[in-house]
C-alpha positions in Angstrom: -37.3 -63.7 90.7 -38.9 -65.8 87.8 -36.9 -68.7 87.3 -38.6 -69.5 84.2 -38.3 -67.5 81.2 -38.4 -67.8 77.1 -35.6 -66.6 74.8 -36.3 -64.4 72.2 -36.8 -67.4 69.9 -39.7 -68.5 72.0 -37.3 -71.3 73.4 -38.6 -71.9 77.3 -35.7 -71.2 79.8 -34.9 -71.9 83.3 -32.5 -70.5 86.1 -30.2 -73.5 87.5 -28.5 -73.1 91.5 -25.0 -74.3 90.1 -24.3 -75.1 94.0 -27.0 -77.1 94.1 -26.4 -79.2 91.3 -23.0 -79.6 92.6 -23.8 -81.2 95.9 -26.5 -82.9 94.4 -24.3 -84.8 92.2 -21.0 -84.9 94.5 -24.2 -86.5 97.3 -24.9 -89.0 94.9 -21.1 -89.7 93.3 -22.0 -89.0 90.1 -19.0 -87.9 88.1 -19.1 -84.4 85.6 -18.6 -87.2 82.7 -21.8 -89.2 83.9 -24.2 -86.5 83.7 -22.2 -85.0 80.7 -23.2 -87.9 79.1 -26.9 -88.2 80.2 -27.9 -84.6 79.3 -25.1 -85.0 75.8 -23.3 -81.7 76.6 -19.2 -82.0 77.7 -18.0 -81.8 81.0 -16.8 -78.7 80.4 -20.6 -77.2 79.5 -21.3 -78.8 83.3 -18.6 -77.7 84.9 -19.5 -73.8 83.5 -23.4 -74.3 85.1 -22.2 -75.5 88.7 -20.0 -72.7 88.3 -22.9 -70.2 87.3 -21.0 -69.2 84.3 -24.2 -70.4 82.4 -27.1 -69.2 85.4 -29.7 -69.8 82.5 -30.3 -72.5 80.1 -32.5 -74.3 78.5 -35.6 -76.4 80.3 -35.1 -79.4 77.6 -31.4 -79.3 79.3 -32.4 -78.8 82.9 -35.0 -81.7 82.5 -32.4 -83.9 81.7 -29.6 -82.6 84.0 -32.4 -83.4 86.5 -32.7 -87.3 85.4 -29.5 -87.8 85.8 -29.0 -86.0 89.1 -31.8 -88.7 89.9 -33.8 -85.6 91.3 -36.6 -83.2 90.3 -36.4 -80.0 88.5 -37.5 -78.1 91.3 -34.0 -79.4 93.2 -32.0 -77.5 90.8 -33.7 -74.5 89.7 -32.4 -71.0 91.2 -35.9 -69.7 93.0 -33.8 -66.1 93.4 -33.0 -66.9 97.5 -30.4 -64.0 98.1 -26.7 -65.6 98.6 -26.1 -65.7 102.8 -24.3 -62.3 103.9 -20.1 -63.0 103.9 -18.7 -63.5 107.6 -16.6 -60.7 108.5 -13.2 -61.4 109.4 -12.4 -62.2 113.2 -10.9 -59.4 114.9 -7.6 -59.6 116.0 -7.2 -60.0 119.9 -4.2 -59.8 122.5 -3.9 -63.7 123.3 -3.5 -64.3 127.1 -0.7 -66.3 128.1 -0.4 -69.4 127.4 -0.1 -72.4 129.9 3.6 -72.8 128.7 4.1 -69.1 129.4 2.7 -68.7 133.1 4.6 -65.8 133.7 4.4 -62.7 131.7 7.3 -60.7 130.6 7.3 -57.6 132.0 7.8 -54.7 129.7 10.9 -53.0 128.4 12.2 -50.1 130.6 12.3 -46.7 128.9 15.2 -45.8 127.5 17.9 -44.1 130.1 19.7 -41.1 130.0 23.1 -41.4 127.7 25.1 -40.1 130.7 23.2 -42.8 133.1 24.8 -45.7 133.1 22.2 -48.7 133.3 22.7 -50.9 136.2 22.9 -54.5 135.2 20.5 -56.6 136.0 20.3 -60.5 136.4 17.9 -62.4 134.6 15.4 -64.6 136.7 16.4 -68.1 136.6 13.6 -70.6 134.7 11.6 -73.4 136.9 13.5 -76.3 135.6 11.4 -79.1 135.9 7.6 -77.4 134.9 9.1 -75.6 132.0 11.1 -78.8 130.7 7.0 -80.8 131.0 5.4 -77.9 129.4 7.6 -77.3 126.2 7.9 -81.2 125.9 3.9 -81.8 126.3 2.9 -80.5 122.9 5.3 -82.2 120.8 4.5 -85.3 122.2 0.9 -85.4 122.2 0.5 -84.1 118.3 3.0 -86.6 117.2 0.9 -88.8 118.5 -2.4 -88.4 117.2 -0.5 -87.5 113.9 0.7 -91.3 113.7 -2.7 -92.3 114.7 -4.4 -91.0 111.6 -1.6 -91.9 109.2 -2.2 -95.3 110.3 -6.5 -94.7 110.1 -5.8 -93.2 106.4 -3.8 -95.8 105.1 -6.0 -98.0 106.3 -8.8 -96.7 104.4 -7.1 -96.2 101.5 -5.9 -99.6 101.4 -10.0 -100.7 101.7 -10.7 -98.2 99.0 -8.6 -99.0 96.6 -8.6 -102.9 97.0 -12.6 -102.9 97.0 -12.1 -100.5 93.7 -10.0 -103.0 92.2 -12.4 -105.6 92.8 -15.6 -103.4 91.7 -14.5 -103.6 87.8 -17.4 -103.4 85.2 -17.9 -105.5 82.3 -20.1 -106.0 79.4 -20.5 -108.5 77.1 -22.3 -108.7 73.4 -23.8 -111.7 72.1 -24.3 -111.3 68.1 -25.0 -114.0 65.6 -21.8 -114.3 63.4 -24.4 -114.3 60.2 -27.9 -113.1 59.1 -30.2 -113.5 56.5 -31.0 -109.4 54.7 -34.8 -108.4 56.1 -35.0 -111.1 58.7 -34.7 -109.9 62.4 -32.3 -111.5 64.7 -31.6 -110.7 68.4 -28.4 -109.4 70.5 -28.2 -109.7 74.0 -25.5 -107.0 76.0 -24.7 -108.2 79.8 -23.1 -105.7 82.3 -21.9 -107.2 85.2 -19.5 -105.7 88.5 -17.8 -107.4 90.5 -17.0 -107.3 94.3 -20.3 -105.4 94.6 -23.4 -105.6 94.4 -24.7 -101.9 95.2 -26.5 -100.5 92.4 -24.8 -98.6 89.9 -26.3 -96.0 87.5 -25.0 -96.8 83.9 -25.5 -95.1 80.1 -25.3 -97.9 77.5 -24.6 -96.9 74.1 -24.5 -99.2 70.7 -24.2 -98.3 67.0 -25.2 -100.0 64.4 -23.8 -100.8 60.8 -25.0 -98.4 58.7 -27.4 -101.3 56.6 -28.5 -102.3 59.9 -32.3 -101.3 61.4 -33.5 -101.9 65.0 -36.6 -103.0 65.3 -37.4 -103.7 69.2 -35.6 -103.0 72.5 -36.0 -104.6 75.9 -36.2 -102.5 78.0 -37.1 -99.7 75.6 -34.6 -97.9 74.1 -34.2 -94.5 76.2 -32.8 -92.5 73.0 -32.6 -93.6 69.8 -30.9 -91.7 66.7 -30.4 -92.8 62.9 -27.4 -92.2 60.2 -25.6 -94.2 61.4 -28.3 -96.1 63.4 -27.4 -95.7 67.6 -29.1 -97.0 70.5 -28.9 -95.6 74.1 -30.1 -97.5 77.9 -29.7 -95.3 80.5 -30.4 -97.6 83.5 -28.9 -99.4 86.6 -26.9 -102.5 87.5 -28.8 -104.0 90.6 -27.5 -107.1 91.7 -24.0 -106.9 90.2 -26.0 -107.8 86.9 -28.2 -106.1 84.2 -29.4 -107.9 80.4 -30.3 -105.4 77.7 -31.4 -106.6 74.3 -32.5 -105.7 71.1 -34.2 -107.1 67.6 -32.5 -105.6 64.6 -32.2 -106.8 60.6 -29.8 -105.9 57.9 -32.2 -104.0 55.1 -33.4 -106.4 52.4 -31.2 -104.8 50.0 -27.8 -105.7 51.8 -26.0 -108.4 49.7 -25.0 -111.8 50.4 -21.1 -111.9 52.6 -21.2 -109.0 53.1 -19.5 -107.9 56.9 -21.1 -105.6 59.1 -19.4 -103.6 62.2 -21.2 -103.3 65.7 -19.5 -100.9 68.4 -20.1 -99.8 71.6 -19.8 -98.9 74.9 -21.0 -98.6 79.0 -20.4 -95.6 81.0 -20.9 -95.9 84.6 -21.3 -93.1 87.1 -18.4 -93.9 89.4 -16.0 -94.9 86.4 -13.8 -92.0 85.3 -13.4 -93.6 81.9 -14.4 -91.7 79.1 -16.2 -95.6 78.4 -16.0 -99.3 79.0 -16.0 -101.1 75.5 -18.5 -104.2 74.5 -16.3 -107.1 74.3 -17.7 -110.3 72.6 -18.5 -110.6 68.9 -18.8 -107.5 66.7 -19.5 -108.2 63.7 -21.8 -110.0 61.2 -22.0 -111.5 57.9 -25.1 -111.5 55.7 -25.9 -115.4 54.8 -28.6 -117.3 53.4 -28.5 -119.2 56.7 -31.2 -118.8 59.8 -29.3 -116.9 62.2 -29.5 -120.0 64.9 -27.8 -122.2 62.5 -24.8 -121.1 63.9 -22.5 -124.1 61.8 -24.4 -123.3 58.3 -25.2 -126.5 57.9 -29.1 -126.3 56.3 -30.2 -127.4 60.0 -31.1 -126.3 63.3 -29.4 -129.3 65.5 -29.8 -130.0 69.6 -27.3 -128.2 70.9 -28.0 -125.1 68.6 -32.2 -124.9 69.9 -30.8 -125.0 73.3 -28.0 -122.3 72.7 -30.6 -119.9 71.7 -33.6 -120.6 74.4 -30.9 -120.4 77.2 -29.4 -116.9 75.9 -32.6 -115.6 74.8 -35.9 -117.6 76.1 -35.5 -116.0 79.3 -35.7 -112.4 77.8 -40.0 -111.8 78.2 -40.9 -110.2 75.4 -38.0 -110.5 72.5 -39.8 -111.8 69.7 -36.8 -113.2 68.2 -39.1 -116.6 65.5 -39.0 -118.9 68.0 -41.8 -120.9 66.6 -40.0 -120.8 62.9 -36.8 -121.9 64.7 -38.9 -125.1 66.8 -40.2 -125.8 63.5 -36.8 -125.9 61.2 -35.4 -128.1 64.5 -38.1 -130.6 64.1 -37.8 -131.0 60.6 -35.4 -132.1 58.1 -33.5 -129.1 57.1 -34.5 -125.6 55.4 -33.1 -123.1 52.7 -33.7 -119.9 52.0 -35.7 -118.7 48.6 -34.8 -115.3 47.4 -37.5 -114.5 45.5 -39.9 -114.8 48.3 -37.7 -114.1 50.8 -38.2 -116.6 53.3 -37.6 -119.5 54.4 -38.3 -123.0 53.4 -38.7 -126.2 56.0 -38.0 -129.3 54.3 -40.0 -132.1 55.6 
């Protein structure tokens, strides 16, 4: 069976196991919201493939179902392998007797002439101490391995759920409270667990104010879509830790106190949250001031230089002005011109 195939638009399709896919995910832990997300169907639209509601779809779709099985495309496609033959059912057999039954009963007489009086018989009497063993031997003995794994489940599920409660995921934004329109500024997004430090398989999303534009992403934005403006990571948290980071500026044209909004969110594949929000700050005013001058005072001061190389020197990469910032520190002041759109150092 071909398990590649166009549609009739000349759109290139692909057969998908749906069993496969299921065990490859349920292998991994990946939840249906997860790879929902990765691929940007619903759960629902997964839940219909592993079920081979939807045997064909499309190969742009497969490829990404495959990225975030974490497997290939060959892992998942249906290569026409006929389903295994159903087991019949087991036949129905006389049991012998059981060890609490030694002796078998023997079979009902026929039935005796009306006129024939049946003589009365005596039943045998029942071995008193092997029978009382016998009957009292399985009660026991389950009862017993019954507590046994009470006690072995509640065990674990005490582990589980204390190790759960420690594994929570956060994430954290650092944005400027201000920026100049046209001039690029950096935010930093940190994603930590704790009580792990397993790696964890994570989709980072963040939208931008509409008068907002990104301009550089580290790492590289996986996705990136416009109107409104929304950046996506899909990545991992090694270590209990992962930094992503981004350059964006509000458009020239954006005008001075003006308040822009910055949402988003972290979905992790173990979490069954539709998502974790960005805590931190979340919004930002357009200023004259240099984004580093966090007080507005005309000046980059001390403790604002060393603010911004420990939160962002250690990023390789982020061209965020760190030579315009050095130089406004070792000088007097600055202020911004608007009619050439920059900034002056005062000496």
């Amino acid at each position: 069976m071909d398990s590649e195939k166009p549609l009739a638009g000349g759109i290139p399709m692909v057969n998908i196991d749906g069993a496969k896919i299921r065990r490859i995910r349920e292998e991994k832990g990946l939840t249906q919201l997860y790879v929902a997300t990765v691929v940007g169907v619903t759960t629902d639209t997964i839940s219909r493939w592993e079920n081979r509601r939807y045997p064909t779809i499309k190969k742009e779709n497969a490829v990404k179902l495959a990225e975030a099985l974490e497997a290939t495309l060959a892992d998942i496609i249906d290569h026409g392998q006929p389903a295994p033959p159903a087991e019949p059912p087991p036949a129905q057999a006389c049991e012998p007797p059981t060890p609490e039954d030694p002796m078998p009963r023997p079979a009902p007489p026929e039935a005796s002439p009306a006129l024939e009086p049946a003589a009365p018989q005596t039943a045998p009497p029942a071995p008193p101490t092997p029978r009382f063993r016998l009957v009292s031997r399985p009660v026991v003995i389950p009862l017993g391995a019954f507590l046994i794994f009470a006690l072995a489940g509640l065990a674990l599920l005490w582990w589980y759920t204390g190790n759960d409660a420690e594994g929570q995921v956060t994430a954290i934004r650092t944005l400027p409270v201000h920026a100049t329109p046209g001039i690029a500024f950096p935010v930093v997004i940190e994603v930590t667990t704790s009580g792990t430090s397993r790696p964890i398989s994570l989709i980072l999303k963040e939208t931008l104010p509409p008068d907002c534009i990104p301009a550089q992403g580290k790492p590289q934005f996986t996705n990136q879509e416009s109107d409104p403006p929304v950046l996506k990571w899909i990545g991992k948290i090694i270590g209990g830790h992962a930094v992503y980071s981004y350059l964006a500026k509000l458009k020239p044209e954006a005008k001075m106190e003006t308040v822009h909004q910055f949402t988003g969110g972290v979905t992790v594949r173990s979490d069954d949250n539709p998502s974790i929000p960005l805590s931190g700050n979340d919004s930002l005013q357009a200023s004259p001031f240099h984004w580093a001058d966090s007080n507005t005072d005309g000046r980059i001061d001390d403790e604002e230089l060393l603010f911004v190389n420990e939160t962002y020197g250690g990023i390789e990469g982020l061209h965020f002005g760190k030579k315009l910032i050095e130089e406004i520190w070792a000088a007097k002041g600055y202020r911004w011109n608007p009619e050439t759109r920059n900034y002056e150092i005062l000496q």
